[in-house]
N, C-alpha and C positions, 0 to 999 in steps of 0.2 A: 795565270796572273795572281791567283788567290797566294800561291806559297813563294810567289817573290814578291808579294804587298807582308805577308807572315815575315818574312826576312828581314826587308823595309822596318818596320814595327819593331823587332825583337833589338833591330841595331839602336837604333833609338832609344829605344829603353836602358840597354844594359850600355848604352853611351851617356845617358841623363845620370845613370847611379854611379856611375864612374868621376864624374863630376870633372872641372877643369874642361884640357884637350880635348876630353874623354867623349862627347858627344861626335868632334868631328873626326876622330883618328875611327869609331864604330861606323861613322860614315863614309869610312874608305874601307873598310871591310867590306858592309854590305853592298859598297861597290862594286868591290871585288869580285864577290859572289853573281853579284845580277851579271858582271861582264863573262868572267868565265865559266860559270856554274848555268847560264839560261841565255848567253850569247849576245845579250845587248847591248849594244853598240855607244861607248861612252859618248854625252853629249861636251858640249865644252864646259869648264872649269868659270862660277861664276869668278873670274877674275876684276873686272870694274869694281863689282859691291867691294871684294875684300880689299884692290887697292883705296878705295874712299873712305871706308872704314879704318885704313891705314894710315893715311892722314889727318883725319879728324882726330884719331887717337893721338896720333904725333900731337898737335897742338895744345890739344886739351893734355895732353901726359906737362909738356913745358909750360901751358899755365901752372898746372899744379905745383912744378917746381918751382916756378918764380914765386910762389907765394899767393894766385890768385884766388885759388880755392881756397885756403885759407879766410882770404880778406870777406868772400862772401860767406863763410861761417861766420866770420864775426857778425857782418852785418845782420845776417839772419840772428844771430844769438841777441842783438841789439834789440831788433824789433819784438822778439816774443817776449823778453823779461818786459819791455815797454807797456805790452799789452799780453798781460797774464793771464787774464779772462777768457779771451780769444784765441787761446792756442788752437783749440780744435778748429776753426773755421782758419787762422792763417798758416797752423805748421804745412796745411799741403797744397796752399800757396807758394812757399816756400819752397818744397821740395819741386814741386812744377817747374818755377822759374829756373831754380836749379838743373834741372834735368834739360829742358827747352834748349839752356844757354849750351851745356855742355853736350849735348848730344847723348849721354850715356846717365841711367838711372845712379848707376855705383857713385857717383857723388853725394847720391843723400847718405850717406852713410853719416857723414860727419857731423851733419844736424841732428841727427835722432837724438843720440842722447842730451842734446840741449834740451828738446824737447819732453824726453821724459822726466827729465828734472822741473822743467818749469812748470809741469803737470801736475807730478807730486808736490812741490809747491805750495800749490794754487789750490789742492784738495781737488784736483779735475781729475777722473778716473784715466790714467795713463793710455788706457788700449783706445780709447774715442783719438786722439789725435794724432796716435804714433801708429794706428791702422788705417786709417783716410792715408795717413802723409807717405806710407808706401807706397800705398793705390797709385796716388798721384804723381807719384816719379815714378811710375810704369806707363800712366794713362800720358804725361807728356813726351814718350818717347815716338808715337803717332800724330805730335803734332811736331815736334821740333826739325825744324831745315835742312837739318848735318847729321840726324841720327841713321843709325845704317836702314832700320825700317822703312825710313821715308825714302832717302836713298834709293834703296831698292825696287820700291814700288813704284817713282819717279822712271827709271831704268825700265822698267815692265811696261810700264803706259805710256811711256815717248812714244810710241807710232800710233797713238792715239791723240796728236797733238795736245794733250797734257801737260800742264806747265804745274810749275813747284807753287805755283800762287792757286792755282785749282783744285790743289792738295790741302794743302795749308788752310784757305778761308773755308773749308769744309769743316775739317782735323781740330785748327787750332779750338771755337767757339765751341765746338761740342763738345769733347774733353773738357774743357773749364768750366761749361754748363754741369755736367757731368759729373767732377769733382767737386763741384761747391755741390750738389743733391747729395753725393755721397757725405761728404761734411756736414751737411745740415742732418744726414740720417744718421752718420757717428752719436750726435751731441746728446742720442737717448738711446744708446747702447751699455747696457748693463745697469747692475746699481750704482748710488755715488759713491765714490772712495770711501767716504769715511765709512758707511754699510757695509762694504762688500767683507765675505768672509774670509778670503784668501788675506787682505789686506790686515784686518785685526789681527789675525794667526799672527802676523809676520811681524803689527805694531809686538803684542804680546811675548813674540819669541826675542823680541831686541834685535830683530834680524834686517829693519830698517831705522838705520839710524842717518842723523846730518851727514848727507854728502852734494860737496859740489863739484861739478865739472866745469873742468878749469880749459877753454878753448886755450891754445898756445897763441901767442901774441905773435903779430907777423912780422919776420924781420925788416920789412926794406917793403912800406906801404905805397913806397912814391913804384916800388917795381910791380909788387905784388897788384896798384889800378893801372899801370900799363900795359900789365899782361892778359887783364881782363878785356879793358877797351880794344887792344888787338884782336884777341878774339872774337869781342862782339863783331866791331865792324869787319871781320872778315867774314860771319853769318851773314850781315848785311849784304855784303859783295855777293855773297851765293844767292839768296833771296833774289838785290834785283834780275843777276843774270840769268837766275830761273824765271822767275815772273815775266821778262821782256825778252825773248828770243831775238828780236832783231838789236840790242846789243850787244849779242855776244861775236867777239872774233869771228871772223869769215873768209874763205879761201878759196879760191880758184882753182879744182882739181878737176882734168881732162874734161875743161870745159863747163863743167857745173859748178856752182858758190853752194861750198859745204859750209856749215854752222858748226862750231866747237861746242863738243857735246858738254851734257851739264857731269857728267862724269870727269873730265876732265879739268874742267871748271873748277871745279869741287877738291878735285885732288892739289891743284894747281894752287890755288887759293889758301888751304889747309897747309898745304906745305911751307909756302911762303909767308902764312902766318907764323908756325913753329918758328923758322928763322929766327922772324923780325921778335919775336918773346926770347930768344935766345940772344939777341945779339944785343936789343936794346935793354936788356934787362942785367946783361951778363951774368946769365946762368950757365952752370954747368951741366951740357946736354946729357954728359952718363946719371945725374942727377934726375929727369925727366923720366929714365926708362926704372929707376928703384919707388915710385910712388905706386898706391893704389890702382888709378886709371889704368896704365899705361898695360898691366899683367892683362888686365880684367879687358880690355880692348882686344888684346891678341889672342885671348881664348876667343872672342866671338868670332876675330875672324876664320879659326881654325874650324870652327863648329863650323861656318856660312860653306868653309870650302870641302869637309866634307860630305856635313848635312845634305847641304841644297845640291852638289854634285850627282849623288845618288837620287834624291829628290826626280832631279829634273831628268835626270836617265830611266828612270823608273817611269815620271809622264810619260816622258814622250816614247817610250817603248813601248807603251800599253794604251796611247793615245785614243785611239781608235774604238776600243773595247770599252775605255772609262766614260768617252764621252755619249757611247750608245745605250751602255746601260744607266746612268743618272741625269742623260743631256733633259728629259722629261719633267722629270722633278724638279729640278733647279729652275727651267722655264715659268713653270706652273708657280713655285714657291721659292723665289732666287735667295727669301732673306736663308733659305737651310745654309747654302755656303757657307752665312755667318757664323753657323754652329760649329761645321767645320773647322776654318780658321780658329776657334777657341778652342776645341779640341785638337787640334794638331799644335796650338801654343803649350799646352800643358804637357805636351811630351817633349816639345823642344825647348823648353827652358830662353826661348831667344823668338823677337818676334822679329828680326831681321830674319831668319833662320825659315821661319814659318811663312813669311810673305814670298820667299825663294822659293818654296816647297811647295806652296800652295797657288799661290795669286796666277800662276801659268795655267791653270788647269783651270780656273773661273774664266779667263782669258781664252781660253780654248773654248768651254763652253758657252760663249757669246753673252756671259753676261757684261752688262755696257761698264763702263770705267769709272764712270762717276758712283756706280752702287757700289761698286767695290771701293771705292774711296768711303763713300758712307758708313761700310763693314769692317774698314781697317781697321777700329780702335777693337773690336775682337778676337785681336792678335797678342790682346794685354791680359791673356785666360793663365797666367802661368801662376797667380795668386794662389791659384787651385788646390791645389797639393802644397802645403805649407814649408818645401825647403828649400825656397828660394832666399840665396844669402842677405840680401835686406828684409827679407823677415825672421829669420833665423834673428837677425842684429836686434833688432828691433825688439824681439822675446826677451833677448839678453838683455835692453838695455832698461827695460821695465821694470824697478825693482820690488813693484808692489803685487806683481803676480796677476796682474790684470789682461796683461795682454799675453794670450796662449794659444795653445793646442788644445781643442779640448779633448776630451773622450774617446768620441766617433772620427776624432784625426783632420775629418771636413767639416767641422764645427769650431774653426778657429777664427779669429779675431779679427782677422783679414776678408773673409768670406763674400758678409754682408755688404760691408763698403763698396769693396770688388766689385760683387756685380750689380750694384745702382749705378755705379759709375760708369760701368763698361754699359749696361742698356740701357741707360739716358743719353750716352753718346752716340751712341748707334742707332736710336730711333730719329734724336736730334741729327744726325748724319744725314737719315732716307729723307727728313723735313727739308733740309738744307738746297739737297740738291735737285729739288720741286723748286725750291726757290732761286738760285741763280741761275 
């Protein structure tokens, strides 16, 4: 077990440095290897996750082209010039709702540099709100309806009669508790701007001078709130149909009244979202697949099918063994999982990825459903290691050298936030589910 968990690992890794496809194509390798190199019998191909993930992408790719992403840049670039002062507590407001609505963090992209401009501005040291405002369209990827993570773990707890609302009022409260502690802990990070040394170099070198970033105006507003409202209320539809099982569709098969799953719900819905943004908005649908989104959605699914593939062939081959030698441990002290889960998100770059990979084997080990809903949001460990593309963005879009890499590499700017965020949500998590 030891040198096919070694193999495990090593895919992983030289799949995360590969960047793109790259994590899921090393995970059909290391497939490869556990099937024919140690004879272990493939399990099935998570197919549900990556179809849902495939049309959440759909929709959210043709909002973008109708212009909807756009429209909520502006609006977000509205409210922070409005309240300058505020950036750090609202930029990862902002990025949150962002990420919630869409399902995927890659949307903050387009706000950051709003942000760092209205920072330097404002004389607010840049890294305090464009380092919270990453966190935060990570940390709302664990709460949001339609993202593949919840998705997923939705799919894992169904025979736990688990609904998407017993997710959600856990998920949602914590993470926002969570990010507003990490925002209030940003607002006394580092010196003020006008102090900092990196900052004067850069006044003195003439190396920052007046720049403003000019969001592009949206063509066709009346299209670009249609296609957002579509969206919403098609999370709406997901929400009630997950929350209330005896709404959804029901059939009569050999005798039994089966319930349509929330998988197909989801896919169903998403789909017919896409349409209706396509059709009422008349866009052009080859337009929807050249945006941002839509690349960055089908890397994840590539990664979920061959990451969690191997993942789950890897479990459940070694089932047995795993669960004897740390079933103890976990008993005794179930929050270690949590650790777990954060260390296996910094090697998967994808917390979709990681709740595939992982959440089966807490499941195996009898820990209950609700704790594992408590421990979800430390699947948002990917801050870790600083080259995750929205931090990478985020360095760049800094122009006063505030917000960095430091020295020691895990001494960056992201760090701190990161994890007040991730363990106020996770303790607010265990509180939670004492409480309902």
């Amino acid at each position: 077990m030891i040198l096919q968990l070694a193999f495990v690992l090593t895919a992983i890794i030289v799949g995360a440095r590969l960047g793109g496809i790259g994590l899921g194509v090393m995970g059909g390798v290391g497939l490869a290897i556990l099937t024919f190199g140690f004879g272990l019998q493939p399990t099935a191909p998570p197919i549900d996750v990556m179809l849902m993930i495939a049309a959440v992408i759909s929709a959210a790719s043709c909002m973008q082209a109708a212009g909807g992403l756009d429209y909520m840049v502006k609006l977000a670039e509205k409210l922070l010039r409005k309240n300058p002062s505020h950036v750090t507590i609202l930029s990862p407001i902002v990025t949150y709702l962002f990420t919630f609505v869409a399902g995927t963090g890659h949307v903050a992209y387009s706000v950051l540099p709003v942000i760092a401009e209205v920072a330097t501005e404002t004389k607010i040291r840049p890294e305090r709100p464009l380092g919270i405002a990453v966190i935060a369209s990570q940390q709302a990827i664990t709460a949001s309806p339609i993202s593949a993570a919840t998705v997923a773990l939705l799919g894992l707890l169904a025979g736990f009669d688990i609904t998407l609302f017993d997710i959600l009022k856990i998920t949602i409260p914590a993470t926002i508790i969570g990010v507003l502690a990490g925002a209030f802990f940003s607002m006394r990070v580092g010196k003020e701007l006008v102090d900092d040394p990196e900052y004067q170099k850069r006044i003195a070198e003439g190396l920052i001078k007046e720049h403003k970033v000019t969001i592009k105006d949206v063509q066709n507003k009346r299209h670009a709130l249609v296609s957002v409202l579509i969206f919403i209320l098609a999370t709406i539809f997901i929400v009630f149909f997950g929350s209330f099982e005896g709404m959804r569709p029901s059939f009569l098969i050999d005798g039994e009244i089966v319930t349509l799953g929330m998988s197909s719900i989801i896919e169903i819905v998403m789909l017919s979202a896409a349409a209706l943004i396509l059709l009422f908005t008349k866009t052009d649908g080859l337009k929807a697949t050249q945006g941002s989104v839509f690349p960055a959605g089908m890397q994840a699914v590539i990664a979920i099918f061959g990451i969690a593939w191997m993942g789950d062939t890897f479990l459940q081959g070694n089932m047995g063994e795993l669960t004897q030698s740390i079933e103890g441990f976990v008993r005794e002290m179930p929050w270690l999982f949590g650790i777990a889960l954060f260390i296996m998100s910094i090697l998967l770059y994808s917390q979709a990825a990681t709740v595939r990979a992982l959440m089966p084997l807490g499941i195996a080990l009898g820990i209950s459903p609700y704790m594992l809903i408590a421990m979800f949001p430390a699947v948002n460990g990917y801050f870790f290691i600083p080259n995750y593309p929205t931090v990478v963005a985020a360095i760049n879009f800094d122009r006063t050298g505030t917000t960095k890499i430091g020295k020691y590499v895990l001494n960056h700017s992201f760090m701190m936030p990161g994890i007040v965020s991730t363990v106020v949500a996770i303790v607010l998590g265990l509180l939670f589910i004492q409480i309902y």
